[in-house]
N, C-alpha and C positions, 0 to 999 in steps of 0.2 A: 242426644245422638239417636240415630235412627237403627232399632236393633232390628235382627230379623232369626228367623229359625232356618232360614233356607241355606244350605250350606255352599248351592252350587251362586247364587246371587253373593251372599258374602267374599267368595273368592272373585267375584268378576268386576262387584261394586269395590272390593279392597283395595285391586289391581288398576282399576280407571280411575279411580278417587286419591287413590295413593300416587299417582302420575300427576294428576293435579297438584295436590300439595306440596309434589317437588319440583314441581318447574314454578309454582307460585312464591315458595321459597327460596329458591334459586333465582330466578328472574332480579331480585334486590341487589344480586353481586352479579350475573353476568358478565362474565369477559374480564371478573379484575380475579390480580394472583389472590393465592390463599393468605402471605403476608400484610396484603391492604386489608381484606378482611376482617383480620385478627386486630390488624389498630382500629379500623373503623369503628367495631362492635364491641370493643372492649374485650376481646375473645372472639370464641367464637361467636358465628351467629347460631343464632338458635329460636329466630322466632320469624314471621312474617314481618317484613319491613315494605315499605315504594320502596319503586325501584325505575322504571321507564314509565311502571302501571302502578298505580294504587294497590297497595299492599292486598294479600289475595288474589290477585286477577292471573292469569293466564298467559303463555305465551303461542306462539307457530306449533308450539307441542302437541300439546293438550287439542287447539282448534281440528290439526289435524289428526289427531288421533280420535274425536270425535268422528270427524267423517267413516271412519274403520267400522267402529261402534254404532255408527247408524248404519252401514250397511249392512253390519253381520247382525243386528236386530231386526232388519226388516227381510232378510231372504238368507241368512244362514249362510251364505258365500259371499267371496271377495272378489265381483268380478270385475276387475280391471276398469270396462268402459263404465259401469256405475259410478264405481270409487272415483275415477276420476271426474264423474257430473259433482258427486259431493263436495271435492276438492274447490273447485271452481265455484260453487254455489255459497262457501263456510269459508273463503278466502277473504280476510282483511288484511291488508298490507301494513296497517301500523302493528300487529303482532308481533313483528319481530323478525319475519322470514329473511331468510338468506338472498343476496341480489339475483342468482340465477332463475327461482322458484317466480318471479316475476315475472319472468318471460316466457316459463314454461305453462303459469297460468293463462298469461296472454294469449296463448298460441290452443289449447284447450278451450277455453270460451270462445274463440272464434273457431271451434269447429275442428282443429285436427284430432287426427286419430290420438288412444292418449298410447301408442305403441311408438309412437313417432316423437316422442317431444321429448324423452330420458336424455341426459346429456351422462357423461364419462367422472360423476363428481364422484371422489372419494369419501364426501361428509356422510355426516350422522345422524342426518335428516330423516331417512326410510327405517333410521333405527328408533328413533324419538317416539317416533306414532306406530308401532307395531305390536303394545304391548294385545289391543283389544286381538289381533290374531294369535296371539298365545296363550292369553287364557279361554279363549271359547273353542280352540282346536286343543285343548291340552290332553286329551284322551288319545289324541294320536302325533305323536310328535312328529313323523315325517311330513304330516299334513299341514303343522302350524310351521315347518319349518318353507315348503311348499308357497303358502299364502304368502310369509313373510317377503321370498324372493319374490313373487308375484306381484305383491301389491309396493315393493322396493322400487320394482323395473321401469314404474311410472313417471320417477323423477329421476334415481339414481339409479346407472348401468355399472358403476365400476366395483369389481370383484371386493373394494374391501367393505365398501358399501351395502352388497349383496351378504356377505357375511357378517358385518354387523347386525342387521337385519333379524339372520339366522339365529345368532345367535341370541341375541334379546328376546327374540318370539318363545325362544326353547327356553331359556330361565324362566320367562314368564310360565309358559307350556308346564315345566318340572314342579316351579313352585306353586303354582294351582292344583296339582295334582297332589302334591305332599301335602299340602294344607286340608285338602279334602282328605285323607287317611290320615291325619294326623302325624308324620311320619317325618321322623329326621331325613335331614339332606347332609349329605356328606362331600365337606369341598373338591376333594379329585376325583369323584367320580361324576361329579357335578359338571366339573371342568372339563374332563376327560369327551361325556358326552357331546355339552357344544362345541368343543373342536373337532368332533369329530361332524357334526352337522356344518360347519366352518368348512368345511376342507374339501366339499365341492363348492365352494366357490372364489376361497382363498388360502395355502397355505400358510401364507405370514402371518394370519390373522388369528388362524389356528394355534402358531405356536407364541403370537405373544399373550392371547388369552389364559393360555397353559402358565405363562407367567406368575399368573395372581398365584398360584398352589406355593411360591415362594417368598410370601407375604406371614408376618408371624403376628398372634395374636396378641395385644398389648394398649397399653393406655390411648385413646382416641387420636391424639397430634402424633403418635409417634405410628400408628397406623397411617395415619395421613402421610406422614414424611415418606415411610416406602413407599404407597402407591405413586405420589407425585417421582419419585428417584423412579420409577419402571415407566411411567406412562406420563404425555403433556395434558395430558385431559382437557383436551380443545379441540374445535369440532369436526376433527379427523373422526369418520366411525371406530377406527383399530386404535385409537390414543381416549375413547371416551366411553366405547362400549365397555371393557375391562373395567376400568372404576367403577362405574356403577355396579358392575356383578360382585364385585371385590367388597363394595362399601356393602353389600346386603349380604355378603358372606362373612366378613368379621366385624359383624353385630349380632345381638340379640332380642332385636325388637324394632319395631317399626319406626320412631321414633330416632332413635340411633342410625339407624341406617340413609334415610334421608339427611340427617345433619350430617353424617359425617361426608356424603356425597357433596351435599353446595356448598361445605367448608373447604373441598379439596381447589377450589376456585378455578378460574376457567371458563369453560361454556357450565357454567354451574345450572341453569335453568335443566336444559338437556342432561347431566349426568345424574341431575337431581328427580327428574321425572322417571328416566330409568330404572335408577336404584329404588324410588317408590311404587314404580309397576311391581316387579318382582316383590320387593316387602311384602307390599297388601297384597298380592295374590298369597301366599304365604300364610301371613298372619291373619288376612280374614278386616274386614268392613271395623268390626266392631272396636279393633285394636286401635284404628287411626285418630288419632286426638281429637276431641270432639271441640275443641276452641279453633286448632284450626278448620279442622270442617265447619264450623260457623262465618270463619272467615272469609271462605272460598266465595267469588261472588255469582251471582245469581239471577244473572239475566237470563234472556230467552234460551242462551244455551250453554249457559251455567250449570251451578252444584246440581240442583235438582232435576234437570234437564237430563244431566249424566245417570242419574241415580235411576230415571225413568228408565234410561237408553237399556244399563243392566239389568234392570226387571225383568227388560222385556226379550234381552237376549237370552237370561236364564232360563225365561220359559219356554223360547224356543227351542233352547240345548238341549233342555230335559226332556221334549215333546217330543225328539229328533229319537231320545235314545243313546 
């Protein structure tokens, strides 16, 4: 495994890398319940498996959370008409994407505005890829919550969408920041803040978020069973952003926290990438399994490609001040 001393790279490499290995691990259950899961795997799962892509690969997640990542590495801001040349440029349609995102790349590469082409979806798409704006803004949460909506409004306009968004950018935001002071997080006030960043732009989102603080701590299945009894963890943002915050709040380690995400089954890729943004911001580069970071694959904008993309954002955070 690839160590490092830099404290601000480990939090941004943990958080991008740790997105990867949960949507690469999730991707092998995608869209089935937690119960197929558990016969398929003999239990849980708990390793990389195929799944649509050969085991390690990547989904719509990851690609597009890449694009984020290359553009706050190369100019430190999110500005809408960029992001959206990325989008369009780092789009493969066998990824995975949603049927509407098709159209909206469509209509992007031929030239519209990218202010023009958001449609009304409530998915959890703009939450999926939002982790890289909450850990490189995590010094100012209004602002990573800011970018979040911003770089949301591109594809998804609807309020729970928006607040999915918010809210994932700010856990990533929170736990980048506590990882770098070493510093406990404490679940309600953890929760208390992103609904309160939630609530300019949804209140129902806000309060089923609030929800997880009624989640008790306990053997791995029997955590899962609550969170599935409060949330359908399917690619609604307000049914999928919770799980993932949940699954990285009653764990303690990186590791746990993703499995217990893509075992909750569902859009497992998506609550699984989530819940690994947050870890690895959190827990830092070094924590993340080093068999699956071998796993992870390695094309032109693969493991290492990501690892570059963090370098090079860290140095320009740090440069920034």
């Amino acid at each position: 495994m690839l160590h490092t001393s830099d404290p601000l790279f480990s939090r941004f490499a943990g958080s991008a890398l740790g997105a990867f290995i949960g949507d690469a691990l999730g991707m092998a259950v995608e869209g089935q319940p937690h119960e197929l899961i558990l016969e398929t795997y003999g239990g849980m799962l708990d390793d990389m498996w195929p799944g649509r892509f050969p085991a390690g690969h990547y989904t719509d997640d990851t690609e597009m959370a890449i694009s984020l990542l290359e553009v706050l590495a190369a100019t430190g801001d999110l500005d809408p008409a960029l992001l959206a040349r990325h989008f369009t440029v780092n789009f493969h349609p066998e990824r995975g994407y949603g049927g509407r995102i098709y159209g909206i790349m469509s209509q992007l590469a031929a030239g519209e505005a990218w202010d023009r082409v958001g449609t009304d979806s409530f998915g959890n798409g703009a939450a999926m890829r939002v982790a890289p704006a909450g850990f490189y803004f995590y010094d100012d949460l209004d602002r990573a919550a800011q970018e979040a909506a911003r770089q949301a409004s591109i594809t998804h306009r609807h309020p729970e969408a928006l607040a999915g968004a918010v809210i994932q950018a700010g856990a990533v935001a929170m736990a980048t920041r506590a990882g770098l002071d070493d510093a406990p997080l404490f679940v309600e006030s953890f929760l208390r803040t992103l609904a309160g960043l939630a609530r300019d732009h949804d209140e129902l989102s806000a309060t089923r978020l609030l929800a997880v603080a009624n989640i008790q701590p306990g053997e791995t299945l029997d955590v899962i069973a609550q969170i599935r009894g409060l949330f359908q963890c399917d690619v609604k943002a307000i049914e999928a952003v919770p799980p993932a915050i949940a699954a990285f709040l009653m764990t303690t380690n990186f590791r746990e926290a993703v499995l217990m995400a893509v075992n909750l089954g569902g859009d497992a890729d998506t609550i699984g990438a989530m819940a690994g943004a947050i870890a690895g911001a959190y827990y830092g580069f070094e924590a993340l399994p080093a068999a699956w970071l071998d796993r992870l694959e390695n094309g032109d904008l693969g493991r290492d490609y990501v690892i570059n993309l963090c370098r090079q954002a860290a140095q320009r955070k740090a440069a920034a001040g």
